[in-house]
ZAPA-195958 format. One line per field, with one value per residue (C-alpha): residue in three letters; chain; x, y, z. Coordinates in nm, 3 decimals. Each point is the difference from the previous one (the first is absolute). Layout:
BEGIN
aa ALA_...
ch A_...
east X_...
north Y_...
up Z_...
END
This chain:
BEGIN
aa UNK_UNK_UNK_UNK_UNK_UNK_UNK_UNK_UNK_UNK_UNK_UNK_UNK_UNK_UNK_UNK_UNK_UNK_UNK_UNK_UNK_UNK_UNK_UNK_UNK_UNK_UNK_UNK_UNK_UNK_UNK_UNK_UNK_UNK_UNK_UNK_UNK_UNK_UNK_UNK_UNK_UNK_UNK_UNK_UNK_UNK_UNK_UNK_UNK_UNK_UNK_UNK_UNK_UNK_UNK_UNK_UNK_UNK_UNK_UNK_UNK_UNK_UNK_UNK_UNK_UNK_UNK_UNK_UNK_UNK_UNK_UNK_UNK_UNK_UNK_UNK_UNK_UNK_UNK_UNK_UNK_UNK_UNK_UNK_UNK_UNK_UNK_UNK_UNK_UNK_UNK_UNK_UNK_UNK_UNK_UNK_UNK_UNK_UNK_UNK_UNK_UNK_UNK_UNK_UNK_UNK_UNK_UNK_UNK_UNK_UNK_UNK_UNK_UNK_UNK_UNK_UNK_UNK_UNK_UNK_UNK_UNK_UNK_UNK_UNK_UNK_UNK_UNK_UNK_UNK_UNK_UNK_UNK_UNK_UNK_UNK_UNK_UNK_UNK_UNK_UNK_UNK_UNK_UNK_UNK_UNK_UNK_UNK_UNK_UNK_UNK_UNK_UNK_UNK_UNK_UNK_UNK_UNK_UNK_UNK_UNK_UNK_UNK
ch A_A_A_A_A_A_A_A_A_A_A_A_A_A_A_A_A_A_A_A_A_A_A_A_A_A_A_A_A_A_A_A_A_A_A_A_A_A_A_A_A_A_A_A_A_A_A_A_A_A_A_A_A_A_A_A_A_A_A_A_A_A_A_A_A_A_A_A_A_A_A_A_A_A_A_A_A_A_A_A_A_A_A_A_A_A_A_A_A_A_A_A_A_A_A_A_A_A_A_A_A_A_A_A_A_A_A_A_A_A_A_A_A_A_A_A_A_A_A_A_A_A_A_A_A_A_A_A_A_A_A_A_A_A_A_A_A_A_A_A_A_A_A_A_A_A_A_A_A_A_A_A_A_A_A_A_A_A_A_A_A_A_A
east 1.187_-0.157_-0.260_-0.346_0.215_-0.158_0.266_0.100_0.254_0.356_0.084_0.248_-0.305_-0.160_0.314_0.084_-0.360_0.043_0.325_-0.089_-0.288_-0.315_-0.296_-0.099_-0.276_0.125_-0.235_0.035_-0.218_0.050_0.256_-0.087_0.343_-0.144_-0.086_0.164_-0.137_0.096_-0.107_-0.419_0.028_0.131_-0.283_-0.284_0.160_-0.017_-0.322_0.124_-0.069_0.247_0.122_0.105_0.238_0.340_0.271_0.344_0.200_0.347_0.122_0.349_-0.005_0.318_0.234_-0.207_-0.216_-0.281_-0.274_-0.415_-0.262_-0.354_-0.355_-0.027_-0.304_0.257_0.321_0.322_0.048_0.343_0.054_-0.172_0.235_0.327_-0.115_-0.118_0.378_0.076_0.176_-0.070_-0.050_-0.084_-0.122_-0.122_0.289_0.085_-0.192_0.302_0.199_-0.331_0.016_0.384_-0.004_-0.341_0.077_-0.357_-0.169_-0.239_-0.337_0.110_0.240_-0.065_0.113_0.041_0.355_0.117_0.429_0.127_-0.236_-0.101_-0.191_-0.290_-0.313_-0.384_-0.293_-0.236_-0.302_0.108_-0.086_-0.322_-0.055_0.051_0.190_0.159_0.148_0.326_0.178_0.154_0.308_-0.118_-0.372_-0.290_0.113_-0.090_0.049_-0.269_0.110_-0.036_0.118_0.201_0.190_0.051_0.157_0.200_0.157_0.110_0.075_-0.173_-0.115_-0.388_-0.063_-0.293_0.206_-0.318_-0.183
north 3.280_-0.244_0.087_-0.113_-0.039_0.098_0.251_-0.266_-0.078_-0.018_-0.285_-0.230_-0.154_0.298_0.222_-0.327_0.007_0.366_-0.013_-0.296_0.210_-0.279_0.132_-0.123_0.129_-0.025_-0.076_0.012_-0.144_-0.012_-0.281_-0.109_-0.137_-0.291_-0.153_-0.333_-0.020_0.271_-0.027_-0.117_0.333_0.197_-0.173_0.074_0.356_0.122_-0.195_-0.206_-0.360_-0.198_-0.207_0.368_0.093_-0.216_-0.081_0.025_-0.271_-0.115_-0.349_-0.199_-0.197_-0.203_0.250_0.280_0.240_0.072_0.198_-0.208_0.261_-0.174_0.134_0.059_-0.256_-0.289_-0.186_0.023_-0.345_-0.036_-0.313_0.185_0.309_-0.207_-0.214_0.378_0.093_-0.337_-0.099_-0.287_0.124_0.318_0.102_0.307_0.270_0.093_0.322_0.208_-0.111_0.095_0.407_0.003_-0.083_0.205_0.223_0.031_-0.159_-0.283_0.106_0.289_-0.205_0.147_-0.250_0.395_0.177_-0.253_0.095_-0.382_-0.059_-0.377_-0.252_0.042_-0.202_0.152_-0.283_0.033_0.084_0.309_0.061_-0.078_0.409_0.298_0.066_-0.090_0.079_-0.041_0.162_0.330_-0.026_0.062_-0.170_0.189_0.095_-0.170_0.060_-0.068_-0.058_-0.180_-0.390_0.029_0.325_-0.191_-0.262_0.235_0.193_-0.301_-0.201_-0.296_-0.346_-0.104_-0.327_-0.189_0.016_0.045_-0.245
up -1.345_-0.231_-0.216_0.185_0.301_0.357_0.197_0.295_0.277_-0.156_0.008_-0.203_-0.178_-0.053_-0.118_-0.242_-0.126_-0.103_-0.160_-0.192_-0.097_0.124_0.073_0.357_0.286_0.364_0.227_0.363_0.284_0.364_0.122_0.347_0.137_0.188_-0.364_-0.098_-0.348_-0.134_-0.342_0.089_0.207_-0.335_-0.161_0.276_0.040_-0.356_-0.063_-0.256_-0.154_0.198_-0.319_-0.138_0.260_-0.026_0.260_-0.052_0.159_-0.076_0.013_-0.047_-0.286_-0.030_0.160_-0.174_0.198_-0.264_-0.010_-0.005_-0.037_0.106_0.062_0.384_0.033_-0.111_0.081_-0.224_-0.127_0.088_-0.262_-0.281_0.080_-0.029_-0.328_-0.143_0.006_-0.102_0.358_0.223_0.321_0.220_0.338_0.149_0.078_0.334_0.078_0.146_-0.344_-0.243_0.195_-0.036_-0.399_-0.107_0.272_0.098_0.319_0.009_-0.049_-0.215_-0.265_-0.304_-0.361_-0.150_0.132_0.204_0.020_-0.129_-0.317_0.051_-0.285_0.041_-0.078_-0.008_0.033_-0.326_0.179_0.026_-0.403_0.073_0.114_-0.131_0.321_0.277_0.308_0.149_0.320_-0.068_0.224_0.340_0.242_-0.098_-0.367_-0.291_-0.367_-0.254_-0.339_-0.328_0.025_-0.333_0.162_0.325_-0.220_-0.213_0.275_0.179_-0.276_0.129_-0.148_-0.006_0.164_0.205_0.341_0.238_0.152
END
């Protein structure tokens, strides 16, 4: 386990977390399966700033399924994700394709472990905080860690793709 790490579910996120050596808190909170919104109820359910807590969502940007990672009280900007990686255009990515490629299920798709690595592109509000949160592989976990570590371990670009 990571230095400062939490002990946690294992989970692909969390097991890549520790062998990358990231320190990261997990944080768990009740899911309620009737919920829709799945990252306002991480938000509500670990008491945290809602701007703090980021979705991960995956999109397909010219033939490309890549990887947007927005704060839960915003929309990915689907145009700023695609000129980001320097492509034209990109839509949302079907939801049964986005479980078989991170092989996680919606709701719980973490941007950490995910089995096909994917670019991946972080919106810059997320260095406004010393941290933030992300899903940790599975509804009702979420891992807290240090924006520049989230970017490191996922290797992903810094852009303004929220709106």
């Amino acid at each position: 386990m990571a230095k400062g790490a939490s002990p946690a579910p294992g989970t692909p996120a969390t097991v890549a977390l520790a062998a990358a050596g990231i320190a990261f808190t997990a944080r768990q909170y009740a899911h309620d399966p009737a919920s829709t919104n799945f990252g306002l109820e991480a938000a509500e359910g670990l008491g945290v700033e809602p701007q703090r807590v980021f979705k991960t969502l995956l999109a397909d940007v010219d033939g490309q399924l890549v990887v947007g990672i927005v704060p839960v009280s915003t929309t990915l900007d689907l145009k700023a994700l695609a000129r980001a990686l320097g492509r034209k255009k990109a839509a949302m990515a079907d939801a049964r394709l986005a479980e078989r490629r991170t092989g996680y299920v919606v709701g719980g798709i973490s941007p950490i472990g995910q089995k096909t690595a994917h670019p991946t592109v972080v919106d810059e509000s997320a260095l406004l905080f010393d941290t933030v949160l992300v899903s940790g592989g599975r509804r009702g976990l979420d891992i807290e860690l240090a924006p520049a570590d989230l970017i490191a371990v996922t290797g992903a670009t810094v852009a303004d793709i929220a709106r």
